[in-house]
DOBA-429558 format. One record per residue: residue number from 1; residue in one letter; x, y, z of N, C-alpha, C in turn. Coordinates in steps of 0.1 Angstrom, whole numbers, plus 2048, in hexadecimal, padded with zeros to 3 digits. Layout:
DOBA-429558
   i aa n_c1 n_c2 n_c3 ca_c1 ca_c2 ca_c3 c_c1 c_c2 c_c3
 NUM  A    X    Y    Z     X     Y     Z    X    Y    Z
...
end
This chain:
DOBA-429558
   i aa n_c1 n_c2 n_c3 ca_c1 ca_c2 ca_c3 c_c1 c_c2 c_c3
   1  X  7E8  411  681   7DE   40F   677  7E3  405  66D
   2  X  7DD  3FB  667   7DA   3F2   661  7DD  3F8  654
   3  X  7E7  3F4  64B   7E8   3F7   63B  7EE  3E9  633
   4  X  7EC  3E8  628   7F2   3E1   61E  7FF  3E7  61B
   5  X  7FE  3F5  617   80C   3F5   615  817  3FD  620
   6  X  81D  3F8  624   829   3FE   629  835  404  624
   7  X  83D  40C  629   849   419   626  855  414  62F
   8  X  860  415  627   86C   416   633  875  41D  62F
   9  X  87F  425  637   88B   430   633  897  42A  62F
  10  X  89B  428  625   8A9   421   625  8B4  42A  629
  11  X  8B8  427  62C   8CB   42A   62F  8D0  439  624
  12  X  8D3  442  627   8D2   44F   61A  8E4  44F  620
  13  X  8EB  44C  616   8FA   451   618  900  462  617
  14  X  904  464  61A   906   476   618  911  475  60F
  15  X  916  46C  608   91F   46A   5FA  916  464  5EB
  16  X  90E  464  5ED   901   45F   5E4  8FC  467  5DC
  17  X  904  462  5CB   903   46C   5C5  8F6  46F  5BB
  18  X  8EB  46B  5BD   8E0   46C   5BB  8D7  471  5C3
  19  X  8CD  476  5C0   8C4   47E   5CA  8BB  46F  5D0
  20  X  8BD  470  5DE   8B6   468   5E7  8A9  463  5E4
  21  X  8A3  45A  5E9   896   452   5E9  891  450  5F4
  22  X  88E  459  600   88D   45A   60B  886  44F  611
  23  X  878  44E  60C   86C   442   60F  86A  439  602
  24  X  86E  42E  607   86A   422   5FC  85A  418  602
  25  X  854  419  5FC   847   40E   5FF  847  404  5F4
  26  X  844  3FB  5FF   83B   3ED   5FB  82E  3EA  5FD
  27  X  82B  3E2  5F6   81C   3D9   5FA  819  3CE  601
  28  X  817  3CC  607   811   3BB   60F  806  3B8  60B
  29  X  806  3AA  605   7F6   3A1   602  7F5  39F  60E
  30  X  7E5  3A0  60A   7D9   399   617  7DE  390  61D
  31  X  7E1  386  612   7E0   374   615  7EC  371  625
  32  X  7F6  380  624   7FE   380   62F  7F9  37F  63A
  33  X  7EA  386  641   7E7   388   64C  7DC  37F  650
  34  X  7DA  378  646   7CF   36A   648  7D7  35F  64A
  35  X  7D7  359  655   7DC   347   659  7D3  33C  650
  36  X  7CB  33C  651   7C3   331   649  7B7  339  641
  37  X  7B2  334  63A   7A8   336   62D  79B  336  634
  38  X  795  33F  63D   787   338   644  77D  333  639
  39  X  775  32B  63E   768   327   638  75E  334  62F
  40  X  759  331  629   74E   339   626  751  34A  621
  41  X  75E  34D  61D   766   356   618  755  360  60F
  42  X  751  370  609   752   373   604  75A  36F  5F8
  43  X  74C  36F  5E9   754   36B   5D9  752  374  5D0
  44  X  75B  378  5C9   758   381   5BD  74D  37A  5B4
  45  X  746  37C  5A9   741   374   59E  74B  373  596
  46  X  74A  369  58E   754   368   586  75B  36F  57D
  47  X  752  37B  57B   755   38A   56B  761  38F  579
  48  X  75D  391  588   764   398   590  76E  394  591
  49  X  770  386  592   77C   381   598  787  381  58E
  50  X  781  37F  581   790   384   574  792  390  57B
  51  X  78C  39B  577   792   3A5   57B  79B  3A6  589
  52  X  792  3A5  593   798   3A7   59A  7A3  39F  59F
  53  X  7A9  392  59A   7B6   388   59B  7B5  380  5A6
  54  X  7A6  37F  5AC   7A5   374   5B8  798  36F  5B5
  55  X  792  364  5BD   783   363   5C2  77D  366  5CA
  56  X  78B  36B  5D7   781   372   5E2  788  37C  5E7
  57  X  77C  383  5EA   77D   38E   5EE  787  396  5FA
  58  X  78A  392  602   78F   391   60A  7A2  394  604
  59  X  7A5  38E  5FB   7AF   387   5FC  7B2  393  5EA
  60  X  7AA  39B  5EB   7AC   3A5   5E1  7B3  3B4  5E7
  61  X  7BD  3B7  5DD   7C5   3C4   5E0  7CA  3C8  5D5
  62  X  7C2  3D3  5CF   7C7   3DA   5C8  7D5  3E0  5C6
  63  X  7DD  3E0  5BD   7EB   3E7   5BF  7EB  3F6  5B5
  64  X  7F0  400  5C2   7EE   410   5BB  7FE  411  5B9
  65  X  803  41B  5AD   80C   41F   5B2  813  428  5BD
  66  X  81D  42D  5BF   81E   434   5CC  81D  444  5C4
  67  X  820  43F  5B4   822   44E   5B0  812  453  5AE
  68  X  80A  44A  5AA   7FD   44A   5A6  7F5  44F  5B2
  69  X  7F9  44C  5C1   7F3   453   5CE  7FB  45F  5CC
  70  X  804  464  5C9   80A   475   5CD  801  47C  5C1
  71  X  7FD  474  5B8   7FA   47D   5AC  7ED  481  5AE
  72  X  7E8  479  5B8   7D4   476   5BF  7D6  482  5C9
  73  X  7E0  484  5D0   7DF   48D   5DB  7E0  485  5E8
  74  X  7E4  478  5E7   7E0   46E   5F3  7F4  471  5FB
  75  X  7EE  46A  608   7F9   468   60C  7FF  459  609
  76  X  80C  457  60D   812   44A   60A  80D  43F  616
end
């Protein structure tokens, strides 16, 4: 399945004197999985595009926290 963000397990030492961090995630932008910019892209209007940090659509990705999805009930 296709996601933006991905998880990986780091290395947990059994001398590690802090309680572990089992799953770390990151995010990947769009712009990673597009090779060139096609023609005729979908555009925000302009009020959209402040907000939203792009002009097109496509190439928009909201960033959640990871604590902010446990707090939703979501999975990671």
């Amino acid at each position: 399945m296709f996601t933006l963000q991905k998880a990986w397990h780091p290395y947990i030492s059994p001398f590690d004197p802090c309680k572990p961090i089992t799953v770390k995630t990151y995010s990947t932008p769009p712009n990673l999985y597009m090779g060139f910019q096609p023609p005729n892209l979908p555009q925000f209007s302009p009020t959209e595009a402040l907000r939203a940090g792009t002009l097109w659509k496509a190439f928009y990705d909201p960033w959640y926290s990871p604590y902010e999805k446990a707090k939703r009930g979501q999975s990671q």
